[in-house]
GULUMDO-179626 format. One line per 3 residues: number of its first residue (from 1); their letters; for each residue y, x, z of C-alpha. Coordinates in steps of 0.1 Angstrom, whole numbers, plus 2048, in hexadecimal, padded with zeros to 3 digits. Last residue first. Example, Ala and Ser with C-alpha at 12.3 -4.5 7.8 and 13.67 -1.06 7.14 Angstrom:
2
2	sa	7F5:889:847 ~ 7D3:87B:84E
//
This chain:
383
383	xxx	1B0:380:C88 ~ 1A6:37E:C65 ~ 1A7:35A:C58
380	xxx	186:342:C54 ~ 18A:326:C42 ~ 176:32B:C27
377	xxx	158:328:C35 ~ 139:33A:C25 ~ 118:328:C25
374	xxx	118:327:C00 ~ 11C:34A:C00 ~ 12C:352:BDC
371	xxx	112:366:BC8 ~ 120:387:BC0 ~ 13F:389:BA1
368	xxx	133:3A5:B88 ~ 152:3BE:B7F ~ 14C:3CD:BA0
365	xxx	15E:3ED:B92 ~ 171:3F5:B6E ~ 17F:3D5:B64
362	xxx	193:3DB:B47 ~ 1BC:3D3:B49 ~ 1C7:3DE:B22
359	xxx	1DF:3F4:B17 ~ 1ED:3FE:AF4 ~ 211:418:AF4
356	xxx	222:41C:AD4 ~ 23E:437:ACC ~ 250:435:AAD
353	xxx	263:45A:AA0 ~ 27B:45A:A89 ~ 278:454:A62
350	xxx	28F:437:A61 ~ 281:41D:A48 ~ 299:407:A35
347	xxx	286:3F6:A1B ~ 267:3EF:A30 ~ 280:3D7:A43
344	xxx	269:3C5:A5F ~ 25C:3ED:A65 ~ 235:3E8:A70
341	xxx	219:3EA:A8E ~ 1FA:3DA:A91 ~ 1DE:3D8:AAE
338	xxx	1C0:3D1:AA8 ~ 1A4:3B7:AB5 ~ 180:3B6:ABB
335	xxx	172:397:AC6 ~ 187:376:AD3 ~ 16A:365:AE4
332	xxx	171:37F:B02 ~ 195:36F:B04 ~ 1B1:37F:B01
329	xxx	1D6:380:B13 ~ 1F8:38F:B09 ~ 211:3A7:B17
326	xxx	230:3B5:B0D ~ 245:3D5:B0C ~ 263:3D7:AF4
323	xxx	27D:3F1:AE5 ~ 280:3ED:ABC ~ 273:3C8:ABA
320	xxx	279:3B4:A9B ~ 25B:39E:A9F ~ 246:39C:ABC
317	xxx	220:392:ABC ~ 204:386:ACE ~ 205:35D:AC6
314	xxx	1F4:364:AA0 ~ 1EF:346:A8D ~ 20C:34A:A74
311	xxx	207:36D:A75 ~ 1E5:36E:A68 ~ 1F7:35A:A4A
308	xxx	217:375:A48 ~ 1FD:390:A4A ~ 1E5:389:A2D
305	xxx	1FC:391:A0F ~ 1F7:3B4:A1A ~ 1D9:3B1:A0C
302	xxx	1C5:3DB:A07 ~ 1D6:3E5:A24 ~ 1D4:3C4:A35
299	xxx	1B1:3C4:A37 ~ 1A2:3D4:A53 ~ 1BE:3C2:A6B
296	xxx	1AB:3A0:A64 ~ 189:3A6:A71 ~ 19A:3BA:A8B
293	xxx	1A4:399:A96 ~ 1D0:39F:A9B ~ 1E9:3B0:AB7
290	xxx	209:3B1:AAA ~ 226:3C4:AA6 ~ 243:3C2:A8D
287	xxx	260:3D9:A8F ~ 287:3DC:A90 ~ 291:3FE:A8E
284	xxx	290:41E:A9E ~ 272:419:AB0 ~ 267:413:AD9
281	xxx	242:3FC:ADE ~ 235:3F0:AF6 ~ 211:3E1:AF9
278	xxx	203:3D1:B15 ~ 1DF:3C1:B18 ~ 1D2:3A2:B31
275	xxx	1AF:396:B31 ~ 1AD:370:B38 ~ 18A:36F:B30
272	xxx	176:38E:B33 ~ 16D:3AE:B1E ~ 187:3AD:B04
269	xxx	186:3C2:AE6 ~ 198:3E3:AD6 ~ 18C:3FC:AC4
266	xxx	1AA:3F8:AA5 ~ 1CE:408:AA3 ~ 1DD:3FD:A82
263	xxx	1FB:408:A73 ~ 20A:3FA:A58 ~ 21D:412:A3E
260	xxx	243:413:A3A ~ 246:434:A4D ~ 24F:43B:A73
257	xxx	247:45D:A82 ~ 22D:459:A9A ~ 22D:45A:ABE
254	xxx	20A:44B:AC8 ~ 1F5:438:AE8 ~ 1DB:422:AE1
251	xxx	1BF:411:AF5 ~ 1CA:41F:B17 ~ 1B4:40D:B36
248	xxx	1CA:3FD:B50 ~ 1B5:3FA:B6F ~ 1A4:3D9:B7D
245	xxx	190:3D7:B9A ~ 175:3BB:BA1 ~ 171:3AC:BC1
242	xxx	155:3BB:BD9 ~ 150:3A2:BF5 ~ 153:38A:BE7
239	xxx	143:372:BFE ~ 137:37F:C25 ~ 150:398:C2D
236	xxx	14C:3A3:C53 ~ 15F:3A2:C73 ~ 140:3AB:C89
233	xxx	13E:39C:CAB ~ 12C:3AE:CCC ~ 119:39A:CE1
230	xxx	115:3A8:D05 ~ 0FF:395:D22 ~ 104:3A7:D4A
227	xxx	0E8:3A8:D61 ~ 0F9:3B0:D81 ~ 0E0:3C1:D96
224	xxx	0E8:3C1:DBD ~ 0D9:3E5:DC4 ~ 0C6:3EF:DA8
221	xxx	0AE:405:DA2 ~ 0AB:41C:D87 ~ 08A:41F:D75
218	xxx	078:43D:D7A ~ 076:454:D59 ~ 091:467:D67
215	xxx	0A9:47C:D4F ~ 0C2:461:D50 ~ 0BD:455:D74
212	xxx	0D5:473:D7C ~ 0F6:45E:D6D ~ 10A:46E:D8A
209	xxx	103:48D:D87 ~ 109:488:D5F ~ 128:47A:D63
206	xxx	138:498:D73 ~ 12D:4AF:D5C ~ 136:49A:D3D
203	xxx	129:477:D33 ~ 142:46E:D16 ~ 12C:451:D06
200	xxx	109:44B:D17 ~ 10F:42A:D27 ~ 10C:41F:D04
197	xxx	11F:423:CE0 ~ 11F:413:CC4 ~ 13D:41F:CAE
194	xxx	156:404:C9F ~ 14B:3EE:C8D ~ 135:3FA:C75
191	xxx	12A:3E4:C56 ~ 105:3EB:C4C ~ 0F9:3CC:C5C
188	xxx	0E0:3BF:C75 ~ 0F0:3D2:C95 ~ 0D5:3E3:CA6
185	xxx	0CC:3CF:CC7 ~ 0D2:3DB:CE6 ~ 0C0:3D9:D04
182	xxx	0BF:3E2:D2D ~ 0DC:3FA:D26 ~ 0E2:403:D4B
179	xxx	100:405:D61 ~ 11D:422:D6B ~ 125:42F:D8B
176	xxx	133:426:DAB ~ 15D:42D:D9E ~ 180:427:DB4
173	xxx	165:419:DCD ~ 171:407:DEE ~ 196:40B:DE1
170	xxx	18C:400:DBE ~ 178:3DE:DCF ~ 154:3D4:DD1
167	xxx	147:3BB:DB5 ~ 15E:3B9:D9A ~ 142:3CD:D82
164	xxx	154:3DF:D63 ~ 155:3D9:D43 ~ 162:3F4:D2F
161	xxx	16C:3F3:D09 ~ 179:412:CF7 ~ 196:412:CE3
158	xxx	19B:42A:CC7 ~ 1C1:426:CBB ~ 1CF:410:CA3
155	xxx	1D8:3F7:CB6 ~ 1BE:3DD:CC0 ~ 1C2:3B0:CC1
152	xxx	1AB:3A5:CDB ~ 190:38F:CE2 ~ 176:388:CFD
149	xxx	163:367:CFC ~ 15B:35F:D1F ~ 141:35D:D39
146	xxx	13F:36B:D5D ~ 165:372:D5E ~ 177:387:D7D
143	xxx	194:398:D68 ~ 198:398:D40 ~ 1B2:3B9:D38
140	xxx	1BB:3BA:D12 ~ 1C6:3DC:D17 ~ 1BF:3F0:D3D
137	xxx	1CC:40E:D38 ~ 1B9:428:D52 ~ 1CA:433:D77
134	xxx	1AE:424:D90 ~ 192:438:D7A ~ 1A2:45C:D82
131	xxx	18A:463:D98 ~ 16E:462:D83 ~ 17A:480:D74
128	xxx	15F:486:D56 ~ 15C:45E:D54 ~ 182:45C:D57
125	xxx	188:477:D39 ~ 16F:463:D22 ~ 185:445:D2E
122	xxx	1A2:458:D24 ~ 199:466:CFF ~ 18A:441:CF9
119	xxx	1AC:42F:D04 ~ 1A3:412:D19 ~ 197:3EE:D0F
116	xxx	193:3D3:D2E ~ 177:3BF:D3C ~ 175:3B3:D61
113	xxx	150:3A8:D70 ~ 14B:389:D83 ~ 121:384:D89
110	xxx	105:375:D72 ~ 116:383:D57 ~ 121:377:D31
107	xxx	134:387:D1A ~ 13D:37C:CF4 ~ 14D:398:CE1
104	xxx	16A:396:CC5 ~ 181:3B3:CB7 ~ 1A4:3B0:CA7
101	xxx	1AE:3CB:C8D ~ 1B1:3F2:C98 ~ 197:408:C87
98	xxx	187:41B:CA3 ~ 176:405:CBC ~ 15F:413:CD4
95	xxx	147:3FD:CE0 ~ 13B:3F9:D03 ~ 13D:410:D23
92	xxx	12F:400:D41 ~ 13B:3FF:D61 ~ 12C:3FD:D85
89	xxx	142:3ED:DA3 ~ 124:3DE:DB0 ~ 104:3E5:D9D
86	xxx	102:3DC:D73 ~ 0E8:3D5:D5E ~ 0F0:3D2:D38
83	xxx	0E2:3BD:D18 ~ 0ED:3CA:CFA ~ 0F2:3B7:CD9
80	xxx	101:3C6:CBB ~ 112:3B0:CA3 ~ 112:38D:CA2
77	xxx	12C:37D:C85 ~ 14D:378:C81 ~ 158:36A:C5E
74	xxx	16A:377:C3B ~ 16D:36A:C1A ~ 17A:381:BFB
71	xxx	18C:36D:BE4 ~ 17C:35F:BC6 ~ 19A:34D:BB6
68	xxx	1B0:369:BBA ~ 19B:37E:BA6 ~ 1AD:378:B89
65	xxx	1CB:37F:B96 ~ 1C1:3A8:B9A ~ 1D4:3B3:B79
62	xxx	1F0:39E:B80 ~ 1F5:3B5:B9E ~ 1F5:3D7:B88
59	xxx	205:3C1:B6D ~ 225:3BF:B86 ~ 227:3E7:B88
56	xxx	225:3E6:B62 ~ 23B:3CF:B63 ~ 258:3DE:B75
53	xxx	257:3FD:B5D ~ 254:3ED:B3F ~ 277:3DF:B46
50	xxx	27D:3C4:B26 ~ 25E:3AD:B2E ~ 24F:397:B13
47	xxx	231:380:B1B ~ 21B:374:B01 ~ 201:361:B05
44	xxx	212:33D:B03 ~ 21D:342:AE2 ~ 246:355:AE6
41	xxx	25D:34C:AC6 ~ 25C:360:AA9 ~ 27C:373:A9E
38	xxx	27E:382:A7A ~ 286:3A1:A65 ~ 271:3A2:A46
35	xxx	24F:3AE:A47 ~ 248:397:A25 ~ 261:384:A17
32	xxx	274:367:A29 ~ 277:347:A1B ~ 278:332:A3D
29	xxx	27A:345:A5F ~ 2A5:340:A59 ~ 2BD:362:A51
26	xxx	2DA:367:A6A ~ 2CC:37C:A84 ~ 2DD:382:AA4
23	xxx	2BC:37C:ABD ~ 2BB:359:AB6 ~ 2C2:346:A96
20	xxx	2BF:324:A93 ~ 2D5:31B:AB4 ~ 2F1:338:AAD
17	xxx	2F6:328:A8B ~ 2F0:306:A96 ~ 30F:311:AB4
14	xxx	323:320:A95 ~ 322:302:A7D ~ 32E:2EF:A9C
11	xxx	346:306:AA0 ~ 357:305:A82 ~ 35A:326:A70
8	xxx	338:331:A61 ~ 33A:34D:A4C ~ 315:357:A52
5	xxx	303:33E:A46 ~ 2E1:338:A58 ~ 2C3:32A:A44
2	xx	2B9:305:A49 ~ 294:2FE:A53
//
């Protein structure tokens, strides 16, 4: 390679000039002497970024990429199951829902009932006042069905689902009491939804009159009995559940005043494949930073005639950097490593101040990947 000559006058001597040497230095990668001032192109693991700021921000989403490729998967699947009686023009209270999100139940009934979500403050209110019923929200409002798939997408407020038996009419009977809880079945997970709750929920002083077959160990007999089938669907994770979390862990972090010496900051290794570190740096003068095998860091006080070789074969570095933040990528097969830090021009040291900060992304919960479910689809899309 062809050193630089800096009294070029034609341009063509001055576009090789500005081609062969980047950065505004005139002296060629060949026949330099050690830690002298020169540019290395970017290896494929380095990335630079001149606003540490902005990537930092970015690393804390790079830091997560690696899970992208095991995302959590998600399905419906049976929750509680409650079997309900009803007379005419009897409701019964069903789940409360809390969290907002979409919600799923399959109803079935011998005869028409109407299902709608209320407010839980107002239909705890209504049931206290039963006279009030004819002036409740009716949300998501399902009239005269005997089987169907109820869904419906919740604010975020506590909703409270009432189903409520179509035979007789609100003039006839604004409210003739509430139904039975022949059954239900526990859900099978540990995931709430929402809070299960019975023809129990909000009874107050007026309620309880009505509801007298409560403290009586005879059963209740119904008029016209509605028998009335309730499935209750649980949005739940079923693969990957718990992805791993990454947080940036500090390695090294210094303000030292600058001498001709190496510095090496050691203690570090890679835990995972892929694992991404970031290092800036902010000097006085152009510097050389690297991060090399431990193995070969230990030595380069005793043979600094080592460094330009390790160099050679080293793709996390940066050569006459005074204000820089980049980011490169290990491998657990890689071991220990160090980082490195030196003046280009040991001849012309400014004793001010060089700070040095050393990060690396370390998984620090979940870091072991369940199981996928083989059975899990991954089609499935939140409602």
């Amino acid at each position: 390679m062809l050193g630089c000559q800096p009294r070029a006058q034609t341009k063509l001597r001055r576009r090789r000039r500005k081609q062969l040497c980047p950065f505004r230095y005139d002296t060629a990668r060949d026949g330099l002497s050690f830690r002298a001032i020169a540019p290395v192109f970017l290896r494929s693991n380095t990335v630079i970024t001149m606003k540490p700021t902005l990537i930092f921000a970015l690393l804390g989403i790079f830091a997560f990429a690696g899970t992208a490729s095991a995302q959590r998967q998600f399905e419906w699947r049976p929750g509680i199951d409650e079997a309900v009686r009803l007379d005419p023009a009897n409701y019964h209270t069903g789940k409360t829902y809390t969290a907002g999100g979409g919600i799923q139940v399959d109803i079935e009934s011998q005869q028409p009932v109407t299902i709608f979500l209320t407010g839980e403050g107002e239909w705890n209110h209504a049931l206290q006042y039963p006279e009030t019923m004819g002036s409740l929200r009716m949300l998501c409002l399902h009239e005269h069905v005997v089987k169907t798939r109820y869904v419906c997408n919740l604010p975020a407020e506590p909703l409270t689902l009432v189903i409520r038996d179509d035979r007789g009419s609100h003039e006839s009977a604004a409210f003739a009491g509430l139904g039975e809880v022949l059954k239900r079945e526990p859900i099978a997970t540990s995931t709430p939804v929402g809070n299960a709750v019975g023809n129990a929920v909000g009874l107050g002083l007026g309620l309880a009159k009505i509801m007298k077959t409560e403290s009586s160990s005879a059963p209740r007999r119904f008029v016209s009995p509605n028998d009335v089938h309730i499935q209750y669907f649980l949005w739940t994770c079923i693969s990957n559940c718990f992805p791993p979390e990454f947080r940036w862990i500090e390695q090294a972090k210094e303000k030292y005043e600058l001498t001709e010496f190496l510095k090496v900051y050691g203690g570090y290794a890679p835990d995972r494949d892929g694992e991404v570190i970031s290092i800036k740096i902010k000097a006085p003068m152009p510097m050389l930073i690297a991060v090399v095998p431990s193995s070969v860091a230990n030595q380069l006080h005793g043979k600094p005639e080592m460094l330009e070789p390790a160099l050679e074969k080293n793709s996390c570095q940066q050569r006459g950097v005074q204000s820089q933040t980049f980011q490169c990528t290990f491998n657990l097969a890689d071991g220990p490593q160090s980082l490195i830090v030196a003046p280009e021009d040991v001849g012309k040291v400014k004793h001010k101040k060089v700070e040095i900060e050393f990060f690396a992304s370390k998984c620090v919960e979940h870091c072991e990947l369940p199981p996928a479910n083989p059975n899990a689809s991954a089609d499935k899309v939140n409602p």
